[in-house]
Biopython code that builds the backbone (N, CA, C, O; Angstrom):
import numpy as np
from Bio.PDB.StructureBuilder import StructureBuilder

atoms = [
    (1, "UNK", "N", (3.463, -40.365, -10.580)),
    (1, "UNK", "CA", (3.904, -38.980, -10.678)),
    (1, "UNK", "C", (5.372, -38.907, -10.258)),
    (1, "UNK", "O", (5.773, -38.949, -9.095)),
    (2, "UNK", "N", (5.982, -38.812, -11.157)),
    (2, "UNK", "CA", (7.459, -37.863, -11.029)),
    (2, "UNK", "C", (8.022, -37.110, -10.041)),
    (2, "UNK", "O", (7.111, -36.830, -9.262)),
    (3, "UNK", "N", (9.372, -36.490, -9.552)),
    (3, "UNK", "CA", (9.581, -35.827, -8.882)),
    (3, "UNK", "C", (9.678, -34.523, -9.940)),
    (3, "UNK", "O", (9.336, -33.432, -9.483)),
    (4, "UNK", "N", (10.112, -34.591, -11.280)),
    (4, "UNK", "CA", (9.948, -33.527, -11.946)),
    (4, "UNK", "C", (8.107, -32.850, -12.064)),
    (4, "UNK", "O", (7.760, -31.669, -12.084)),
    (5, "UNK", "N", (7.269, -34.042, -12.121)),
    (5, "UNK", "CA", (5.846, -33.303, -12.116)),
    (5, "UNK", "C", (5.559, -32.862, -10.853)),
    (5, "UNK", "O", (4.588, -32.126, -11.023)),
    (6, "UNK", "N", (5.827, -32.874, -9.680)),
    (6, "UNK", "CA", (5.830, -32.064, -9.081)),
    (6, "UNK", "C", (6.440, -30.994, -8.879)),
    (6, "UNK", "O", (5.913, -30.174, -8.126)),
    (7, "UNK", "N", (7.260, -30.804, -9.272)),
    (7, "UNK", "CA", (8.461, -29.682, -9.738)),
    (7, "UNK", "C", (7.438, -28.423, -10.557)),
    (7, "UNK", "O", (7.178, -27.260, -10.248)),
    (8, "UNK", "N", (7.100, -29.148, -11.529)),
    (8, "UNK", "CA", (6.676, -28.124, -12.607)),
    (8, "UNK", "C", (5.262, -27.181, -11.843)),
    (8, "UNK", "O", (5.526, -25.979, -11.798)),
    (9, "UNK", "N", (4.534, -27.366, -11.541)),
    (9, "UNK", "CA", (3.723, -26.012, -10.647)),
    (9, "UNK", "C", (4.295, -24.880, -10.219)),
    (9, "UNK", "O", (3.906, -23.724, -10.381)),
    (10, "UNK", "N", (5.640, -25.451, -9.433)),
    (10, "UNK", "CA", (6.304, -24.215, -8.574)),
    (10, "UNK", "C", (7.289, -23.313, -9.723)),
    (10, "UNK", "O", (7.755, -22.174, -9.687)),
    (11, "UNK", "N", (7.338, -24.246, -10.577)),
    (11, "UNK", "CA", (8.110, -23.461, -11.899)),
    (11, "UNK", "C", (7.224, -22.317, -12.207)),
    (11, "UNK", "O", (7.210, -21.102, -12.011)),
    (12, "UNK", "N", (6.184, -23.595, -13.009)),
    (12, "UNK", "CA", (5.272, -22.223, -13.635)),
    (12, "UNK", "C", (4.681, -21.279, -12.853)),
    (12, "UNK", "O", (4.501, -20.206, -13.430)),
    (13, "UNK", "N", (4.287, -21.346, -11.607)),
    (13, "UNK", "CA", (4.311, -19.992, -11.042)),
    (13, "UNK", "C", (5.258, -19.526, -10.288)),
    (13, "UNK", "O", (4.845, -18.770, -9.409)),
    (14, "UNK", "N", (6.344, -19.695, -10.309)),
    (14, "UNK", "CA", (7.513, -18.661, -9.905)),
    (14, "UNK", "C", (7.445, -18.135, -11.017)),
    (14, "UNK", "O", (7.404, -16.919, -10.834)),
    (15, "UNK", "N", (7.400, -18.444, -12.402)),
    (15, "UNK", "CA", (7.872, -17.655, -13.711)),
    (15, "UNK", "C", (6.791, -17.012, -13.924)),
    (15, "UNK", "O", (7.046, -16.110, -14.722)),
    (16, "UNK", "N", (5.598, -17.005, -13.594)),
    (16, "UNK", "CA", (4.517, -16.014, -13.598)),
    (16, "UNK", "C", (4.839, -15.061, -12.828)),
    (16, "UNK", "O", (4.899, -13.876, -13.155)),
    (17, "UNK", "N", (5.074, -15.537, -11.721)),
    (17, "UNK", "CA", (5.181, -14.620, -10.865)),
    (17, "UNK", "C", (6.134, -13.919, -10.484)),
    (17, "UNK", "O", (6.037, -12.932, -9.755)),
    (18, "UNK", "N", (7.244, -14.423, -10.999)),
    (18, "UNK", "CA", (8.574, -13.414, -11.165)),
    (18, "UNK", "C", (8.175, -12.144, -11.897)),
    (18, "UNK", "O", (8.522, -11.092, -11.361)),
    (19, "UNK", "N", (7.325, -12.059, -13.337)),
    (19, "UNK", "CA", (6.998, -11.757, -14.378)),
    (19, "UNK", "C", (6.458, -10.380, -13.503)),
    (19, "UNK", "O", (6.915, -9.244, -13.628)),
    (20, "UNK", "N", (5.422, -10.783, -12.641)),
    (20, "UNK", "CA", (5.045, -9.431, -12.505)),
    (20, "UNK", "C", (5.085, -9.191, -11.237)),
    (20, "UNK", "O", (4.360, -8.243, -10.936)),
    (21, "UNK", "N", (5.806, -9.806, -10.097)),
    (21, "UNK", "CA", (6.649, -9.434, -9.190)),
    (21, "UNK", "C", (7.973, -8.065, -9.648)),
    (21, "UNK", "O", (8.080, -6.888, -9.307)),
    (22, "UNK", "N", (8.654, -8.805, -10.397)),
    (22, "UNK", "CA", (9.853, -7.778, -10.672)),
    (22, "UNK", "C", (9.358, -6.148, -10.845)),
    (22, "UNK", "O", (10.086, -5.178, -10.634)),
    (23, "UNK", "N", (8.104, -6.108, -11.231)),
    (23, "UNK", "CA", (7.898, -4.785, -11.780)),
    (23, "UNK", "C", (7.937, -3.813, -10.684)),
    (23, "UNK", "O", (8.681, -2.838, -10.800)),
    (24, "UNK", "N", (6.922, -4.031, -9.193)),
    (24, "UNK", "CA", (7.023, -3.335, -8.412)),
    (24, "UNK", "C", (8.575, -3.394, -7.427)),
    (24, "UNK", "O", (8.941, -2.521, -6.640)),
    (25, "UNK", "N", (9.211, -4.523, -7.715)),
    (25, "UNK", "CA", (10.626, -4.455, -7.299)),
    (25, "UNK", "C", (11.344, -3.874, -7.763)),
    (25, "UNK", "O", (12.246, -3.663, -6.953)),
    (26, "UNK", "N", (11.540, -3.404, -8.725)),
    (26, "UNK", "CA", (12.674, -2.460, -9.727)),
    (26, "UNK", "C", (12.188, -1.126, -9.083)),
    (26, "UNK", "O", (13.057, -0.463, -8.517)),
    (27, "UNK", "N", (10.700, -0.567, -9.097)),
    (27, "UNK", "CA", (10.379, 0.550, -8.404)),
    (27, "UNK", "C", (10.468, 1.082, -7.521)),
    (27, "UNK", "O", (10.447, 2.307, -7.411)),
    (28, "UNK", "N", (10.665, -0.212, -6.142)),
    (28, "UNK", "CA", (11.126, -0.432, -4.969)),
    (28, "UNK", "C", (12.669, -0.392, -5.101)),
    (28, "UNK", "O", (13.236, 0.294, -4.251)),
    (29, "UNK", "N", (13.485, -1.043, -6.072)),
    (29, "UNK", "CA", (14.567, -0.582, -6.083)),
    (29, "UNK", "C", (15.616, 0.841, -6.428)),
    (29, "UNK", "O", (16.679, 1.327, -6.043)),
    (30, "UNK", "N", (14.733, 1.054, -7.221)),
    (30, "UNK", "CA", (14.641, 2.392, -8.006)),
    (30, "UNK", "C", (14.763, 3.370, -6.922)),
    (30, "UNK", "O", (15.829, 3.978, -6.827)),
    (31, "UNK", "N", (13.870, 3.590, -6.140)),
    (31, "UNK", "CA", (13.405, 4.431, -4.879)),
    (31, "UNK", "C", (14.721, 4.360, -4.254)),
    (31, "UNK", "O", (15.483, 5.304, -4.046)),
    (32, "UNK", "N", (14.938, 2.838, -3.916)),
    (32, "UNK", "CA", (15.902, 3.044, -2.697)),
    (32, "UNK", "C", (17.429, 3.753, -3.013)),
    (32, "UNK", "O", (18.118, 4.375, -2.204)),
    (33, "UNK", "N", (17.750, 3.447, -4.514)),
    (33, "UNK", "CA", (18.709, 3.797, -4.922)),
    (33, "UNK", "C", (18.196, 5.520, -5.249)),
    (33, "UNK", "O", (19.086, 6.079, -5.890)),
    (34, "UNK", "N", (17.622, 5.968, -5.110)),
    (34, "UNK", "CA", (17.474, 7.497, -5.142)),
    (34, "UNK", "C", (17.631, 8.332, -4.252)),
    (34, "UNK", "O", (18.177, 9.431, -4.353)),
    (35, "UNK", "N", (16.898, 7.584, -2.833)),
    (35, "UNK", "CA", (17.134, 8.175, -1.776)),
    (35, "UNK", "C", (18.782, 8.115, -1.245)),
    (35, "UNK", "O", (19.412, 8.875, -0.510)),
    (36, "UNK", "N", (19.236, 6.653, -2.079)),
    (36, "UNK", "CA", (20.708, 6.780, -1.359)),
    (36, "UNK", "C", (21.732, 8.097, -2.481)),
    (36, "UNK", "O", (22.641, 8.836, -2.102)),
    (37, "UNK", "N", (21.327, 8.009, -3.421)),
    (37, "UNK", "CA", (21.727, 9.705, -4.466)),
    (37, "UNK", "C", (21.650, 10.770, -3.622)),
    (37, "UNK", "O", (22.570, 11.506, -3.267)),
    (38, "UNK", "N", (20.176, 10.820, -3.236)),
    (38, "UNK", "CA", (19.846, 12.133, -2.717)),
    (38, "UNK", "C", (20.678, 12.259, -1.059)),
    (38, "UNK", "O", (21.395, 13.250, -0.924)),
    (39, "UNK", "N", (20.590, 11.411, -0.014)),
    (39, "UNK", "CA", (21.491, 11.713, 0.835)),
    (39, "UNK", "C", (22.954, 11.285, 1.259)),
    (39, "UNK", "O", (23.555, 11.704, 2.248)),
    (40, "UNK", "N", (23.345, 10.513, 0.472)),
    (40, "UNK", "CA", (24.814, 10.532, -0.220)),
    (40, "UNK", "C", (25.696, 9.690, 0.645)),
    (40, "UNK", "O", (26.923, 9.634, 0.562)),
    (41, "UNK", "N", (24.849, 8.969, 1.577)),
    (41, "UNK", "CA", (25.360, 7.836, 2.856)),
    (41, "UNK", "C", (25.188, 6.967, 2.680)),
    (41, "UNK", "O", (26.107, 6.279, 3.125)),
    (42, "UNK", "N", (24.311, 6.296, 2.133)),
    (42, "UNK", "CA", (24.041, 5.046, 1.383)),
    (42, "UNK", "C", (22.792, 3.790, 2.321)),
    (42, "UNK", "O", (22.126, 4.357, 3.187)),
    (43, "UNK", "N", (22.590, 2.659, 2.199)),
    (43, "UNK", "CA", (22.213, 2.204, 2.847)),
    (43, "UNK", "C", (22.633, 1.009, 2.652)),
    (43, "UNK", "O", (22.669, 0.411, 1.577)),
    (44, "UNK", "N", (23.194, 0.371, 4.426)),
    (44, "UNK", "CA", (23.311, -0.665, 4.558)),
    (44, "UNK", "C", (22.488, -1.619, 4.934)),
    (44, "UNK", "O", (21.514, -1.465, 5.670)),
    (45, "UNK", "N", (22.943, -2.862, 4.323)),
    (45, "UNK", "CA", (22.523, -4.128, 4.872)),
    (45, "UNK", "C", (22.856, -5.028, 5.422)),
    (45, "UNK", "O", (22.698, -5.960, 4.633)),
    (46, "UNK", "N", (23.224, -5.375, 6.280)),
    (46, "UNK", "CA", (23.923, -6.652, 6.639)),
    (46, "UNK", "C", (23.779, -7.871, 6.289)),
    (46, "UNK", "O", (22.626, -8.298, 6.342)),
    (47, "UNK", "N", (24.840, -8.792, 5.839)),
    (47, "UNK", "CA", (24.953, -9.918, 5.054)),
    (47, "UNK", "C", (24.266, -10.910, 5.350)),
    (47, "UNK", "O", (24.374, -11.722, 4.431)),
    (48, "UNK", "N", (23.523, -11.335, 6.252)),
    (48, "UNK", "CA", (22.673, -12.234, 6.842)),
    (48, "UNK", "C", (21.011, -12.163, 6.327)),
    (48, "UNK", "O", (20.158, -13.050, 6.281)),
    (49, "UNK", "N", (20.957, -10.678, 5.959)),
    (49, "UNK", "CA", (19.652, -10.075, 5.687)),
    (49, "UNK", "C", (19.420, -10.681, 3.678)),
    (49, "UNK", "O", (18.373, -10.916, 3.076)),
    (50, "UNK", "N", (20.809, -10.746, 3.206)),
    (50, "UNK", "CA", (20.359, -10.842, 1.708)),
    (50, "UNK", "C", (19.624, -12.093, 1.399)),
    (50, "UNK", "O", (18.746, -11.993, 0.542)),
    (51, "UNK", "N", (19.864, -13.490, 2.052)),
    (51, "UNK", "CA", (19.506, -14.762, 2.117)),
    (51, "UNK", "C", (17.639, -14.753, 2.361)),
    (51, "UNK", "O", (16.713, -15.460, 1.965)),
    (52, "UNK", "N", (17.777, -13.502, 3.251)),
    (52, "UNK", "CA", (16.480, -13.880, 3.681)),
    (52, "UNK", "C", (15.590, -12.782, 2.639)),
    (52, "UNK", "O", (14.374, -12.976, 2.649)),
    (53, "UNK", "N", (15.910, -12.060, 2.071)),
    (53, "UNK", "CA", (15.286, -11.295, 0.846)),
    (53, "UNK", "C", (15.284, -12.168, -0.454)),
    (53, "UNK", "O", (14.279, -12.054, -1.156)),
    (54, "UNK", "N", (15.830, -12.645, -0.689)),
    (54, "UNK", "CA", (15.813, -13.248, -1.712)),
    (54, "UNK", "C", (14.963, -14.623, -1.545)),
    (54, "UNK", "O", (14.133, -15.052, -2.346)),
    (55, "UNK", "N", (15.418, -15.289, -0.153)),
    (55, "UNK", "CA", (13.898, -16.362, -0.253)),
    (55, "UNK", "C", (12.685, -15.684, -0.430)),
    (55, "UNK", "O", (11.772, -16.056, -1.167)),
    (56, "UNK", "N", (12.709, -14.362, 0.488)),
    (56, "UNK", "CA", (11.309, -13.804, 0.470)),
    (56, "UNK", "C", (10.850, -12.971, -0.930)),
    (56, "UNK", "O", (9.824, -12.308, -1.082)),
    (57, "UNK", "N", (11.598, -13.139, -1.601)),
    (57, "UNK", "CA", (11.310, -12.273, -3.073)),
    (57, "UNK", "C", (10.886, -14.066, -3.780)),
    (57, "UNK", "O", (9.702, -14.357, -3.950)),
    (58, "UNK", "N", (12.059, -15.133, -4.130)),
    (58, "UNK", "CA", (11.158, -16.436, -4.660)),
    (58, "UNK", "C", (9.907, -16.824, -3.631)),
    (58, "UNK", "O", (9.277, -17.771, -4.102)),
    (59, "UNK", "N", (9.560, -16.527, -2.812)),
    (59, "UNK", "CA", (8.256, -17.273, -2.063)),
    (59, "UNK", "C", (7.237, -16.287, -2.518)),
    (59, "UNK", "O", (6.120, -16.799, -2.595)),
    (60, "UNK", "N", (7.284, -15.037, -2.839)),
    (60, "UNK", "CA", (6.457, -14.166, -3.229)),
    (60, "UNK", "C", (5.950, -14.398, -5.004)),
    (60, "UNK", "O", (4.830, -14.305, -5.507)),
    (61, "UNK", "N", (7.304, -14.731, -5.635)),
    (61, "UNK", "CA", (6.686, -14.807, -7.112)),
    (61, "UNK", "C", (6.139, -16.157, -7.051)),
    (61, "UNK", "O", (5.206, -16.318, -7.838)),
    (62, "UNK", "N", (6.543, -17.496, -6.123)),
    (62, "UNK", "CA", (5.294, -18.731, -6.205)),
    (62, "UNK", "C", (4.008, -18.062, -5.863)),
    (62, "UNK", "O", (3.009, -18.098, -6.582)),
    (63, "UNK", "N", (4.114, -17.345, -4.520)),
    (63, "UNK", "CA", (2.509, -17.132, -4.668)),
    (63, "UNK", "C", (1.665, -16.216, -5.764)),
    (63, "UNK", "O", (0.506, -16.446, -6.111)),
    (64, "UNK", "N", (2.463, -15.174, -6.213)),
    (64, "UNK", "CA", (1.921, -14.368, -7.307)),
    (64, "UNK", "C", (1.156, -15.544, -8.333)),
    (64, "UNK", "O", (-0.017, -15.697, -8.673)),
    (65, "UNK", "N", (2.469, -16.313, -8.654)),
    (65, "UNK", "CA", (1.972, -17.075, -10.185)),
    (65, "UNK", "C", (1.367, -18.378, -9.488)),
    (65, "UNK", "O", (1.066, -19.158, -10.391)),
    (66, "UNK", "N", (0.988, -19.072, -7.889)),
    (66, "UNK", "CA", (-0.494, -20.009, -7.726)),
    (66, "UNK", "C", (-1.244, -18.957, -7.543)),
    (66, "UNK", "O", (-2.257, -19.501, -7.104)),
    (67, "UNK", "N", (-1.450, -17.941, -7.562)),
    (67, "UNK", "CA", (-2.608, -17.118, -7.278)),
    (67, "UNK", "C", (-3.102, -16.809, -8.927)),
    (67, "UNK", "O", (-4.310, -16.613, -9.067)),
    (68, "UNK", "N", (-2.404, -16.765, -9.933)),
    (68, "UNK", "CA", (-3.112, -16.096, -11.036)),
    (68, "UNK", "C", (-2.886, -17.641, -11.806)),
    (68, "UNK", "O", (-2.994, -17.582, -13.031)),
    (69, "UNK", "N", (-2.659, -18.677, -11.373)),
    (69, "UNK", "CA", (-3.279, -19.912, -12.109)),
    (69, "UNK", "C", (-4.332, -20.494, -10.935)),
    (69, "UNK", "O", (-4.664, -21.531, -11.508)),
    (70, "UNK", "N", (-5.086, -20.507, -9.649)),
    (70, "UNK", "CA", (-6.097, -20.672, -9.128)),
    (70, "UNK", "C", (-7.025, -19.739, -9.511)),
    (70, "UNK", "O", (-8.192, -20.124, -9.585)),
    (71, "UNK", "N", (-6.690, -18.252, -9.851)),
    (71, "UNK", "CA", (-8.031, -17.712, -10.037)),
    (71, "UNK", "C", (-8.105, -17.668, -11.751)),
    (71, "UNK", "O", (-9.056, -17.083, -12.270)),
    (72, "UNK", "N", (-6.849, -18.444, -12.775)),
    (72, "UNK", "CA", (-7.268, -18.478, -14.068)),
    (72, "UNK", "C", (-7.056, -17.254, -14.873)),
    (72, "UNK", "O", (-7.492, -17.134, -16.018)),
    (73, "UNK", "N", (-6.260, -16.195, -14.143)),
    (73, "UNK", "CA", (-5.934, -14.884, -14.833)),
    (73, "UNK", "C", (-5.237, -15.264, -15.980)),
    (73, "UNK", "O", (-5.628, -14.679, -16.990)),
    (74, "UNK", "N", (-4.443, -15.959, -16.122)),
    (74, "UNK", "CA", (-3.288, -16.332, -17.261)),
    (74, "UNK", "C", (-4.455, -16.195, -18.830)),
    (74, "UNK", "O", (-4.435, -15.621, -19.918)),
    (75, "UNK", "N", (-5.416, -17.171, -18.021)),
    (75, "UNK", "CA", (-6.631, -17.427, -19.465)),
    (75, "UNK", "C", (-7.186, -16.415, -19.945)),
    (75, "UNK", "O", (-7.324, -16.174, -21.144)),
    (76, "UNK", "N", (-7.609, -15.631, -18.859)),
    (76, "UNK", "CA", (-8.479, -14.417, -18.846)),
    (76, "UNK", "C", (-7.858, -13.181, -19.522)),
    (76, "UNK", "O", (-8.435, -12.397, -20.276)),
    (77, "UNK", "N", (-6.040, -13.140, -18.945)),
    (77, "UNK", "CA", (-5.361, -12.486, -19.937)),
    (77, "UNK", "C", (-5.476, -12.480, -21.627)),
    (77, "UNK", "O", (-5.680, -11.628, -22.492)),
    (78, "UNK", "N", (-5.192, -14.116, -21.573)),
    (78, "UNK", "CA", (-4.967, -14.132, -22.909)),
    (78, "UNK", "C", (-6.114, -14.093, -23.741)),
    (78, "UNK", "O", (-6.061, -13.683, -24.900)),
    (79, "UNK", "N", (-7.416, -14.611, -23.055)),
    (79, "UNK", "CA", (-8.767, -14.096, -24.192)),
    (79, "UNK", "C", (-8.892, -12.787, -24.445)),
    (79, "UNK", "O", (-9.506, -12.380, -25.431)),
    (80, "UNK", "N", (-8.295, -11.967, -23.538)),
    (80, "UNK", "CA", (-8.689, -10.218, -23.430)),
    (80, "UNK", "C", (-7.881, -9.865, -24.704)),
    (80, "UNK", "O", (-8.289, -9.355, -25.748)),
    (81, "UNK", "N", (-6.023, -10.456, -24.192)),
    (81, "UNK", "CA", (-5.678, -9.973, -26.373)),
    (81, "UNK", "C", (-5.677, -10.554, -27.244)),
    (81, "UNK", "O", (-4.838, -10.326, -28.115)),
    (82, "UNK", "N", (-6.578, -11.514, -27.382)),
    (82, "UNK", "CA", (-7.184, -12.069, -28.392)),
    (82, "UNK", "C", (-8.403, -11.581, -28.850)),
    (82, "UNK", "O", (-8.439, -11.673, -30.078)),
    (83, "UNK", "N", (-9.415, -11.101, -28.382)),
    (83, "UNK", "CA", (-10.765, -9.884, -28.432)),
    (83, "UNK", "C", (-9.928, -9.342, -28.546)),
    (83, "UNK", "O", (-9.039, -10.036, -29.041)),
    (84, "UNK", "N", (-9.546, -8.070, -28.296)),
    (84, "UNK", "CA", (-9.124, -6.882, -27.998)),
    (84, "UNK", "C", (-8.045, -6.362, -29.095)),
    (84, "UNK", "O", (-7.977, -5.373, -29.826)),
    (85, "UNK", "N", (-7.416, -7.245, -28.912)),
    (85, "UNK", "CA", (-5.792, -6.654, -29.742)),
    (85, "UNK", "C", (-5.512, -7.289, -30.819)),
    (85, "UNK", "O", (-4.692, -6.799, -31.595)),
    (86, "UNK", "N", (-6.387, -9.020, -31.216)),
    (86, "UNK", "CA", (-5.747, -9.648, -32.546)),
    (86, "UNK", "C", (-7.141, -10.181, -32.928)),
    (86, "UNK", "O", (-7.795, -11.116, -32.466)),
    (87, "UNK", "N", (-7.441, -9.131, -34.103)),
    (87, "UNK", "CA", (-8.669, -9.216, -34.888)),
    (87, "UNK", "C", (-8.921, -10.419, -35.412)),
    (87, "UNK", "O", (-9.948, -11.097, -35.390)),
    (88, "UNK", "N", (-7.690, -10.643, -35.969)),
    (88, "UNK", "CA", (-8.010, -11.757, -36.671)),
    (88, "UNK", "C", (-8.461, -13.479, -36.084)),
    (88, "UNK", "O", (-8.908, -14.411, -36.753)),
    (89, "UNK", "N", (-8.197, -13.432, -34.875)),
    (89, "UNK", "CA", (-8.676, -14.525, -33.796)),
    (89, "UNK", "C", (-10.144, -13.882, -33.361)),
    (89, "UNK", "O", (-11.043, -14.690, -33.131)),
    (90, "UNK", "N", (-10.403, -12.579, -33.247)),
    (90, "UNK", "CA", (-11.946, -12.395, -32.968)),
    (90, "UNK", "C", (-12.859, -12.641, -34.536)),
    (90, "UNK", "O", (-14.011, -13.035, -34.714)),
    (91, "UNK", "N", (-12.174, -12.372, -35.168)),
    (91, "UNK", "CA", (-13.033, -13.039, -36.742)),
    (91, "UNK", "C", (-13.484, -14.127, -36.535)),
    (91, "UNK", "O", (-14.698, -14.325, -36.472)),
    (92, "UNK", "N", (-12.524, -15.120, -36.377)),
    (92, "UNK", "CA", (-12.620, -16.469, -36.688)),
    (92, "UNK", "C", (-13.003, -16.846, -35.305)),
    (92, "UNK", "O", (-13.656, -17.858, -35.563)),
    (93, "UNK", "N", (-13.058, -16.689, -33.582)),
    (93, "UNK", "CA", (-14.060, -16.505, -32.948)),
    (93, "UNK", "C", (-15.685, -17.046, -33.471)),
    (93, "UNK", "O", (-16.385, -18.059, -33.480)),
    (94, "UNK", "N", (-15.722, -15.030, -34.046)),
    (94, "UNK", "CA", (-17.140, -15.163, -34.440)),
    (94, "UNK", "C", (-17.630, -16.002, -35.559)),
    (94, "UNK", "O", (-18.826, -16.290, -35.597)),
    (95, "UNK", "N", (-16.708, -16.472, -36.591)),
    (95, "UNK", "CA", (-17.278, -17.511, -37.741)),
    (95, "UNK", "C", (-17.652, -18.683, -37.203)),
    (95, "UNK", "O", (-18.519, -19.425, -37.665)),
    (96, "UNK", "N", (-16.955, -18.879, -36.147)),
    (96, "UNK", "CA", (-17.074, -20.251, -35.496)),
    (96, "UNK", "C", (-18.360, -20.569, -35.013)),
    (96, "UNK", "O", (-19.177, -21.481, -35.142)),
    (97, "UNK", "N", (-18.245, -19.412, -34.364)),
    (97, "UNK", "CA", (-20.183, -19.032, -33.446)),
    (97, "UNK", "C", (-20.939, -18.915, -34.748)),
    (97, "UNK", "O", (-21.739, -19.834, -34.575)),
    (98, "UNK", "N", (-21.133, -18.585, -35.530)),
    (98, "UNK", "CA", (-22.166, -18.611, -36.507)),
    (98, "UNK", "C", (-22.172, -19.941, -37.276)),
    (98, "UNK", "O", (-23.234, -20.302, -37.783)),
    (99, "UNK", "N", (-20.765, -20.911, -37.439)),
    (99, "UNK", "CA", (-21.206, -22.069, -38.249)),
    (99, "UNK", "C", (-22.079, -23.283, -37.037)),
    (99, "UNK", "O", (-22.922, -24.171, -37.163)),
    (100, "UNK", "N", (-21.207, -22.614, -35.763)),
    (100, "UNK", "CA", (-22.728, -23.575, -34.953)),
    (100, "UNK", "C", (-23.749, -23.086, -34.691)),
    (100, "UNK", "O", (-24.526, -23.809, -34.068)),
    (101, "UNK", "N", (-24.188, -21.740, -35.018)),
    (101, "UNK", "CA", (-25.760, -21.581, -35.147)),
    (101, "UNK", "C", (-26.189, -22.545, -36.578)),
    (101, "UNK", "O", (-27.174, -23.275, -36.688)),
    (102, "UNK", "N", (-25.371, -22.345, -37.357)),
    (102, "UNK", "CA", (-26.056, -22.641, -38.459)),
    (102, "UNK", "C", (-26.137, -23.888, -38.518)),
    (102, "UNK", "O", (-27.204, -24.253, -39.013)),
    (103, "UNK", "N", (-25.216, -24.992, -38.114)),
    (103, "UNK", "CA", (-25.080, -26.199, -37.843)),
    (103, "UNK", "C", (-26.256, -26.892, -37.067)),
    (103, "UNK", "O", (-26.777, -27.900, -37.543)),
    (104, "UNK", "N", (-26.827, -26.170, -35.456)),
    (104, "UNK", "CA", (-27.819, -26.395, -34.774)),
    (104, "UNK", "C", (-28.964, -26.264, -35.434)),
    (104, "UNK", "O", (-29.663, -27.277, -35.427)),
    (105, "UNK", "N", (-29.351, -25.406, -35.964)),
    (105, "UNK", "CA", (-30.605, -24.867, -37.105)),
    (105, "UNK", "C", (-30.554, -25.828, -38.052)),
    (105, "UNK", "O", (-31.670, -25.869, -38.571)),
    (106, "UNK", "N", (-29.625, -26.852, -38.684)),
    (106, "UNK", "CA", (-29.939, -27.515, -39.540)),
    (106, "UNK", "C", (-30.823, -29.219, -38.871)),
    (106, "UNK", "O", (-31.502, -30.017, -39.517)),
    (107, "UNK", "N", (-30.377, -29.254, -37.182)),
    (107, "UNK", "CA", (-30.787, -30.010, -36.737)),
    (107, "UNK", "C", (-32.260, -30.447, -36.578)),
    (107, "UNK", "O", (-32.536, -31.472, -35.953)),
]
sb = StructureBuilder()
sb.init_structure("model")
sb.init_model(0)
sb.init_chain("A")
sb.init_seg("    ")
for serial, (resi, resn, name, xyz) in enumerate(atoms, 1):
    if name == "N":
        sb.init_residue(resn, " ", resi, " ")
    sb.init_atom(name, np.array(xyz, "f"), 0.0, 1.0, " ", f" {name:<3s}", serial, name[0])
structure = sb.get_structure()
């Protein structure tokens, strides 16, 4: 094993988990930049603090994306729009299931 194959886990779930990390962060950002509109003082941070947000924002999207490849959400996603949203993969799904009934029955 590689130093790149070990590499690649923390990839693919940082990039999962960036994916749907960012969403409640923009909202969280969103907010903060409203409240600083609405009372017109702003809010500081001190420069020591950004280092440590930003590790803590990448340590959050690894765990997002090992958490939804240990519990297999990624899969679970994608069978849902495949049923659900692209007919034409639930067709051929179900043809499949019927040529191995019919296949077993010939046994």
């Amino acid at each position: 094993m590689t130093v790149t194959d070990r590499l690649i886990p923390y990839y693919v779930w940082f990039t999962w988990g960036f994916g749907f990390v960012s969403n409640p962060i923009s909202i969280i950002n969103f907010g903060m930049l409203f409240i600083t509109l609405i009372t017109v003082k702003g809010i500081y941070i001190p420069s020591w603090m950004i280092p440590v947000i930003v590790g803590l924002d990448i340590l959050a999207c690894i765990a997002v994306g090992h958490y939804f490849e240990k519990y297999n959400i990624w899969n679970r996603i994608t069978s849902h729009q495949n049923i659900n949203m692209n007919p034409q993969i639930k067709q051929m799904s179900d043809d499949i299931t019927e040529i191995k009934k019919m296949l077993q029955e010939r046994r």
